[in-house]
DSSP file (Angstrom, degrees, kcal/mol; ACC not computed):
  #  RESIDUE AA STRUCTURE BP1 BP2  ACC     N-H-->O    O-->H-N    N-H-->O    O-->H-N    TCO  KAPPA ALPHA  PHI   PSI    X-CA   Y-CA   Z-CA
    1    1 A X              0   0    0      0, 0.0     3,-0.0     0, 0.0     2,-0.0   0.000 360.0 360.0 360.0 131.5   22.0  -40.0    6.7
    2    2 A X        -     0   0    0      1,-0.1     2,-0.4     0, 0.0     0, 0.0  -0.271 360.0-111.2 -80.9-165.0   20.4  -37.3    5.0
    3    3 A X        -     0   0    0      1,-0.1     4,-0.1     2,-0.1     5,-0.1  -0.872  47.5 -95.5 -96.1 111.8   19.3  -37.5    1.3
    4    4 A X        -     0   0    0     -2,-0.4     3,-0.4     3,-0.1    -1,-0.1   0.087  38.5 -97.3 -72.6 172.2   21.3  -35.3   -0.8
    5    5 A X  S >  S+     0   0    0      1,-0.2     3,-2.7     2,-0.2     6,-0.2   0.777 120.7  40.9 -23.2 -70.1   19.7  -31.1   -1.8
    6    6 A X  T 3  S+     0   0    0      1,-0.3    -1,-0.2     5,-0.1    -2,-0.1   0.666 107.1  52.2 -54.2 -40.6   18.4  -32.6   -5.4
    7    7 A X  T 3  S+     0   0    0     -3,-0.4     2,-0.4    -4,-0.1    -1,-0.3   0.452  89.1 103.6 -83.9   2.7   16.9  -35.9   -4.7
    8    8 A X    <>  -     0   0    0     -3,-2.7     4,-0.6     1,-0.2     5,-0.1  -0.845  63.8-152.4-104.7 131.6   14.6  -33.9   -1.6
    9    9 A X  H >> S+     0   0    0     -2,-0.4     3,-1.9     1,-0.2     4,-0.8   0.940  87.4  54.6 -40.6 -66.2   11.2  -33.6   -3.2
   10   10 A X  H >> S+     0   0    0      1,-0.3     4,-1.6     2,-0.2     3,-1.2   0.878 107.2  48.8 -48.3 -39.2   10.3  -30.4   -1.1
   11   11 A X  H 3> S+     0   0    0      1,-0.3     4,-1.3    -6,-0.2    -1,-0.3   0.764 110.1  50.1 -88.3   5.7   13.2  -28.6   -2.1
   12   12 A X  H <X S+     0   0    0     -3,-1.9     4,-0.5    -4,-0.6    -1,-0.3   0.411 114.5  44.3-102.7  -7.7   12.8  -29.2   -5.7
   13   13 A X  H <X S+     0   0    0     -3,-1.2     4,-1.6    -4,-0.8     5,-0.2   0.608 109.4  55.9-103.5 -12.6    9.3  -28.2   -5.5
   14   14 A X  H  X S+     0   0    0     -4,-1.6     4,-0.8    -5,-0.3    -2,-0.2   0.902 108.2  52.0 -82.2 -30.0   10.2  -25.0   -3.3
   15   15 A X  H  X S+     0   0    0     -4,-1.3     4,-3.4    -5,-0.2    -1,-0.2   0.838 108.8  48.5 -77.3 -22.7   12.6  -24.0   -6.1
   16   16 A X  H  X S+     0   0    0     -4,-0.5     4,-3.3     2,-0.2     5,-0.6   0.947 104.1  55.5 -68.0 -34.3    9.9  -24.4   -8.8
   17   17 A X  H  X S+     0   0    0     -4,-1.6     4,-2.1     2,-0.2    -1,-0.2   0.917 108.3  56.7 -54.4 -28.3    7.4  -22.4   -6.9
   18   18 A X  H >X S+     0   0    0     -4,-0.8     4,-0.9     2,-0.2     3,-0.7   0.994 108.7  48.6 -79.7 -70.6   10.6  -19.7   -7.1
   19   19 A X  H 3X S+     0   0    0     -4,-3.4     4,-3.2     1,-0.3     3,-0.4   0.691 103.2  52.4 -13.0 -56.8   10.5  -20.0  -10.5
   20   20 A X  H 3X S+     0   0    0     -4,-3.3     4,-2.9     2,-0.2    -1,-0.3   0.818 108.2  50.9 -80.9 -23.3    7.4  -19.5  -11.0
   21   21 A X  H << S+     0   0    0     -4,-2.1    -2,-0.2    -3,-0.7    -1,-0.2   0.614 111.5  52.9 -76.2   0.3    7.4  -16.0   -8.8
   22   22 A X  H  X S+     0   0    0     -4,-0.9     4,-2.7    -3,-0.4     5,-0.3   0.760 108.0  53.6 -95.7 -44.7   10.4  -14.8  -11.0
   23   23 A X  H  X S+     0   0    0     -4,-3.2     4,-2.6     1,-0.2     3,-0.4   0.966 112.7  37.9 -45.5 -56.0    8.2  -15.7  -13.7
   24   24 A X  H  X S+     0   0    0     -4,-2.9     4,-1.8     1,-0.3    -1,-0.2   0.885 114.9  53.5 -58.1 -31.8    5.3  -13.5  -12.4
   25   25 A X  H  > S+     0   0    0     -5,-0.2     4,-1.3     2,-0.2    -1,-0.3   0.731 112.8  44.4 -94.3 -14.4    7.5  -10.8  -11.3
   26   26 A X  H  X S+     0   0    0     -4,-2.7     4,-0.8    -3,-0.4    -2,-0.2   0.934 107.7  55.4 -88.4 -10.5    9.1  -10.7  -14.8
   27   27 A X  H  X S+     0   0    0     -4,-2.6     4,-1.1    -5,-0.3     3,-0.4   0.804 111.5  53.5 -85.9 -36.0    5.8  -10.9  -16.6
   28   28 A X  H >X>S+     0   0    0     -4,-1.8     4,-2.1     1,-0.2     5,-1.4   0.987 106.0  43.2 -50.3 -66.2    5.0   -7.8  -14.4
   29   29 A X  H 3<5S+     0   0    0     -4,-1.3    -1,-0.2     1,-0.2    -2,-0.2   0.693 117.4  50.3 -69.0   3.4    7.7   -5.4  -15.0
   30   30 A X  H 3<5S+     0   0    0     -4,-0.8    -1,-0.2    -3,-0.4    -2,-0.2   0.749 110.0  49.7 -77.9 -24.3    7.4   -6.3  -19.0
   31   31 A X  H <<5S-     0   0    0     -4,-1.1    -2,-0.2    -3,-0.8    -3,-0.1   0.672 115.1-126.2 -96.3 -26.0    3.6   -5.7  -19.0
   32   32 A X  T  <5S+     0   0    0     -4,-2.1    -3,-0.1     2,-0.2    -4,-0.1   0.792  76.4 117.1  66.7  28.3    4.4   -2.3  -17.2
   33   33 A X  S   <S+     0   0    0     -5,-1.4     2,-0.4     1,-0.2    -4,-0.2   0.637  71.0  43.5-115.1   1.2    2.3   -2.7  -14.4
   34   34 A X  S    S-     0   0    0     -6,-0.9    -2,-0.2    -9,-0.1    -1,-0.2  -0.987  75.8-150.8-118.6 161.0    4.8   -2.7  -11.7
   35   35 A X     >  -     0   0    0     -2,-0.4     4,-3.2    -3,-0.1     5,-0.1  -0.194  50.2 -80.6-110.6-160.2    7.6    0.0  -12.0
   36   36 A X  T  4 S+     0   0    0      1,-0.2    -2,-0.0     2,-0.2    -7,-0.0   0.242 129.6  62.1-110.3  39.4   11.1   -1.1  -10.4
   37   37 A X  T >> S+     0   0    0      3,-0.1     4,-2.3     2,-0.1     3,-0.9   0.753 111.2  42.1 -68.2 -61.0   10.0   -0.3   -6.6
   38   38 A X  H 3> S+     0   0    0      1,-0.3     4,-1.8     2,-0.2     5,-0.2   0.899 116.1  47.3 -41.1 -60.5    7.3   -2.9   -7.1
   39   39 A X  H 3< S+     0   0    0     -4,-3.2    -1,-0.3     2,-0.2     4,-0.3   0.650 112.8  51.9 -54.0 -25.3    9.7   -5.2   -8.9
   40   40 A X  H X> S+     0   0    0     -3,-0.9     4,-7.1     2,-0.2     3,-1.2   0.946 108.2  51.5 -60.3 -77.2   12.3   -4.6   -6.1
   41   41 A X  H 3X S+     0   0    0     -4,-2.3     4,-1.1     1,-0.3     5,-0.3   0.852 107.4  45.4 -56.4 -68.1   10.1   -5.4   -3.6
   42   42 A X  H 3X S+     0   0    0     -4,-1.8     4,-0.6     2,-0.3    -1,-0.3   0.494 114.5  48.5 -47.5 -23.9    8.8   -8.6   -4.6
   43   43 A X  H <>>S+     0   0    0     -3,-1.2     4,-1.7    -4,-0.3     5,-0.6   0.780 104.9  64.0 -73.7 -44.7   12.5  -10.0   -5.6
   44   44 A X  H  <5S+     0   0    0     -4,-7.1     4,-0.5     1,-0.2    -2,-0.3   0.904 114.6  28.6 -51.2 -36.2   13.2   -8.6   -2.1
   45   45 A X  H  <5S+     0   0    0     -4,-1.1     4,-0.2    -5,-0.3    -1,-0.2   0.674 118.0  61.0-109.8  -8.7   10.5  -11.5   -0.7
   46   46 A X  H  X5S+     0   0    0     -4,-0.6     4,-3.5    -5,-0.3     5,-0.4   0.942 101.2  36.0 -73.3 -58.8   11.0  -13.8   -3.1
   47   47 A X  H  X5S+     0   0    0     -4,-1.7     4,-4.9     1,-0.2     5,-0.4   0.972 115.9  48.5 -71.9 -48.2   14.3  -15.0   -3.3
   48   48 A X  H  ><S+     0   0    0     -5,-0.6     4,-3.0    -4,-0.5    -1,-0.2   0.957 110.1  60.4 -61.0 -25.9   15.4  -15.1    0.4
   49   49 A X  H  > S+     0   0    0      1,-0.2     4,-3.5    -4,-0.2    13,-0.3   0.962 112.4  39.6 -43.9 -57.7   11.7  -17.1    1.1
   50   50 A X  H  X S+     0   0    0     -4,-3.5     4,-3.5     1,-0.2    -1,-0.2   0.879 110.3  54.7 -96.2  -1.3   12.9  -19.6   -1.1
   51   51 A X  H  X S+     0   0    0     -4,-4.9     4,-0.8    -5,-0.4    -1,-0.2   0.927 110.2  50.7 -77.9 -17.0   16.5  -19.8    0.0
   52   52 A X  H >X S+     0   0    0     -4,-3.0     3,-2.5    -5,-0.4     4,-1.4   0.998 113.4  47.4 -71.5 -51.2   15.2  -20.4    3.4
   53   53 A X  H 3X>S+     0   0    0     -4,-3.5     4,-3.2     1,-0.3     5,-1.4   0.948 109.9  45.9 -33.7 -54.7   13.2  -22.9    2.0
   54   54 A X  H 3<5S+     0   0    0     -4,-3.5    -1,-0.3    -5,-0.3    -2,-0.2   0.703 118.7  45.0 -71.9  -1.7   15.5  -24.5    0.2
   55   55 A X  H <<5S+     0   0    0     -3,-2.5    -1,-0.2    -4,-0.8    -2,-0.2   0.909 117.6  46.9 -99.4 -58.8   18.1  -24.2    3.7
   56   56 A X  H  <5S-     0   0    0     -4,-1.4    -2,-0.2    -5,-0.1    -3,-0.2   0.678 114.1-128.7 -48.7 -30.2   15.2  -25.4    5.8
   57   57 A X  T  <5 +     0   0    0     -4,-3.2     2,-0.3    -5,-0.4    -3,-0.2   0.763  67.5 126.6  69.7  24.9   14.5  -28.4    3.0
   58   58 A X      < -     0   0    0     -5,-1.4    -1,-0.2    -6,-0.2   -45,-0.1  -0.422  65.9-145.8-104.3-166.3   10.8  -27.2    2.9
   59   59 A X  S    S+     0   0    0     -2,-0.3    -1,-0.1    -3,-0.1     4,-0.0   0.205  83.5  68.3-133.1  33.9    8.5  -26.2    0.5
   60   60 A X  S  > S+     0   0    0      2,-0.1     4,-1.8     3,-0.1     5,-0.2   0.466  87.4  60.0-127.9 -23.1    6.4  -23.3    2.7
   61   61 A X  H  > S+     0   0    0      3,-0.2     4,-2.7     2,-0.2     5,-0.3   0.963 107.4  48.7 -78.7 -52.3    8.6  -20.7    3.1
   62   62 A X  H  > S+     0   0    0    -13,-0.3     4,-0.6     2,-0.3     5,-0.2   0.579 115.6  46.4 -67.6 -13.9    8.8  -20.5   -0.9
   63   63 A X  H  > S+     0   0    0      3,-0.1     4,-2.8     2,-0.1     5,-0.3   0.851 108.3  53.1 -63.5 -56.3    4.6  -20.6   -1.1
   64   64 A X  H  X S+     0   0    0     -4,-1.8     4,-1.5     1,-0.2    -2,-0.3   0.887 113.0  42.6 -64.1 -61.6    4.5  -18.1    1.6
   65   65 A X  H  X S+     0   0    0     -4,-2.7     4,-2.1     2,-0.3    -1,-0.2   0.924 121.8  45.6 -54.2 -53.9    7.3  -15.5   -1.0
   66   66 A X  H  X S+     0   0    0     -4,-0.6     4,-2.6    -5,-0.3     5,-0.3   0.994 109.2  50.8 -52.2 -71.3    5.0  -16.6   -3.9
   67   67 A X  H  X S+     0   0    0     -4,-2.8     4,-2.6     2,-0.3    -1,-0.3   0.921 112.1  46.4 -20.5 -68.8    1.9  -15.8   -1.7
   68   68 A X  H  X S+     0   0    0     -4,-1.5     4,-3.2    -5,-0.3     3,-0.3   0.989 115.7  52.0 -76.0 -64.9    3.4  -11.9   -0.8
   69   69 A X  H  X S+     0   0    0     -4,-2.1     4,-1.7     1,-0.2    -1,-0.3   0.781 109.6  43.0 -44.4 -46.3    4.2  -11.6   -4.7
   70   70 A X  H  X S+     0   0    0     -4,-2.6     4,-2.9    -5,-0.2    -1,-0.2   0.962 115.9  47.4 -41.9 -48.9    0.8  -12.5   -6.0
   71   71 A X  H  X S+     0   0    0     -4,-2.6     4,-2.7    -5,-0.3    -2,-0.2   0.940 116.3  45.7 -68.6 -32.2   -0.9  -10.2   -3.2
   72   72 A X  H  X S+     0   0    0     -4,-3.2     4,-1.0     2,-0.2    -1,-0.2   0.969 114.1  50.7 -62.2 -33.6    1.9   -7.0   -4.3
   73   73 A X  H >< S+     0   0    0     -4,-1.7     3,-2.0     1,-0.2    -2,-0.2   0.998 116.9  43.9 -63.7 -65.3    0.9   -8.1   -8.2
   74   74 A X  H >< S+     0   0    0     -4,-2.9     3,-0.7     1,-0.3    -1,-0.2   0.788 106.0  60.0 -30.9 -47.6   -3.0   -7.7   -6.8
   75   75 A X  H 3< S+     0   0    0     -4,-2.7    -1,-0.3     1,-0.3    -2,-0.2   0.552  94.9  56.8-111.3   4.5   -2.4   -5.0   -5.3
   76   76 A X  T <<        0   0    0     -3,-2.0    -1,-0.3    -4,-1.0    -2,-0.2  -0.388 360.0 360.0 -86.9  36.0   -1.2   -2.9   -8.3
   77   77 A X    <         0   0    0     -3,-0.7    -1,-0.2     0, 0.0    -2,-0.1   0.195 360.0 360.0-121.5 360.0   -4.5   -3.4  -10.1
């Protein structure tokens, strides 16, 4: 039997990791260094990354979205 969604470590860690890339992505568009292509794009690879995480019960698919959102934040510097 599995464990239920909440009690699995990984997906509770894959949804913080999502958190913390909505956090970065709003602290960008407040700060006005991404405009709302940037912002677009980076919700666009965040959120399905970590619902496949969270579908998959893994925690890598929700690095890897955080991962593509730091490098888009980088790359608008």
């Amino acid at each position: 039997m599995t464990e239920p969604l909440f009690q699995n470590r990984s997906v509770l860690v894959g949804l913080l990791l999502g958190v913390l890339g909505l956090t970065r992505i709003w602290a960008m568009a407040a700060t006005g260094v991404a405009a709302l292509p940037h912002t677009l794009a980076a919700l666009t690879v965040l959120i399905p990354a970590v619902l496949f995480g969270v579908f998959l019960r893994r925690i890598w698919p929700a690095a890897a979205g955080l991962v593509l959102v730091v490098i888009i934040e980088l790359s608008l510097r």
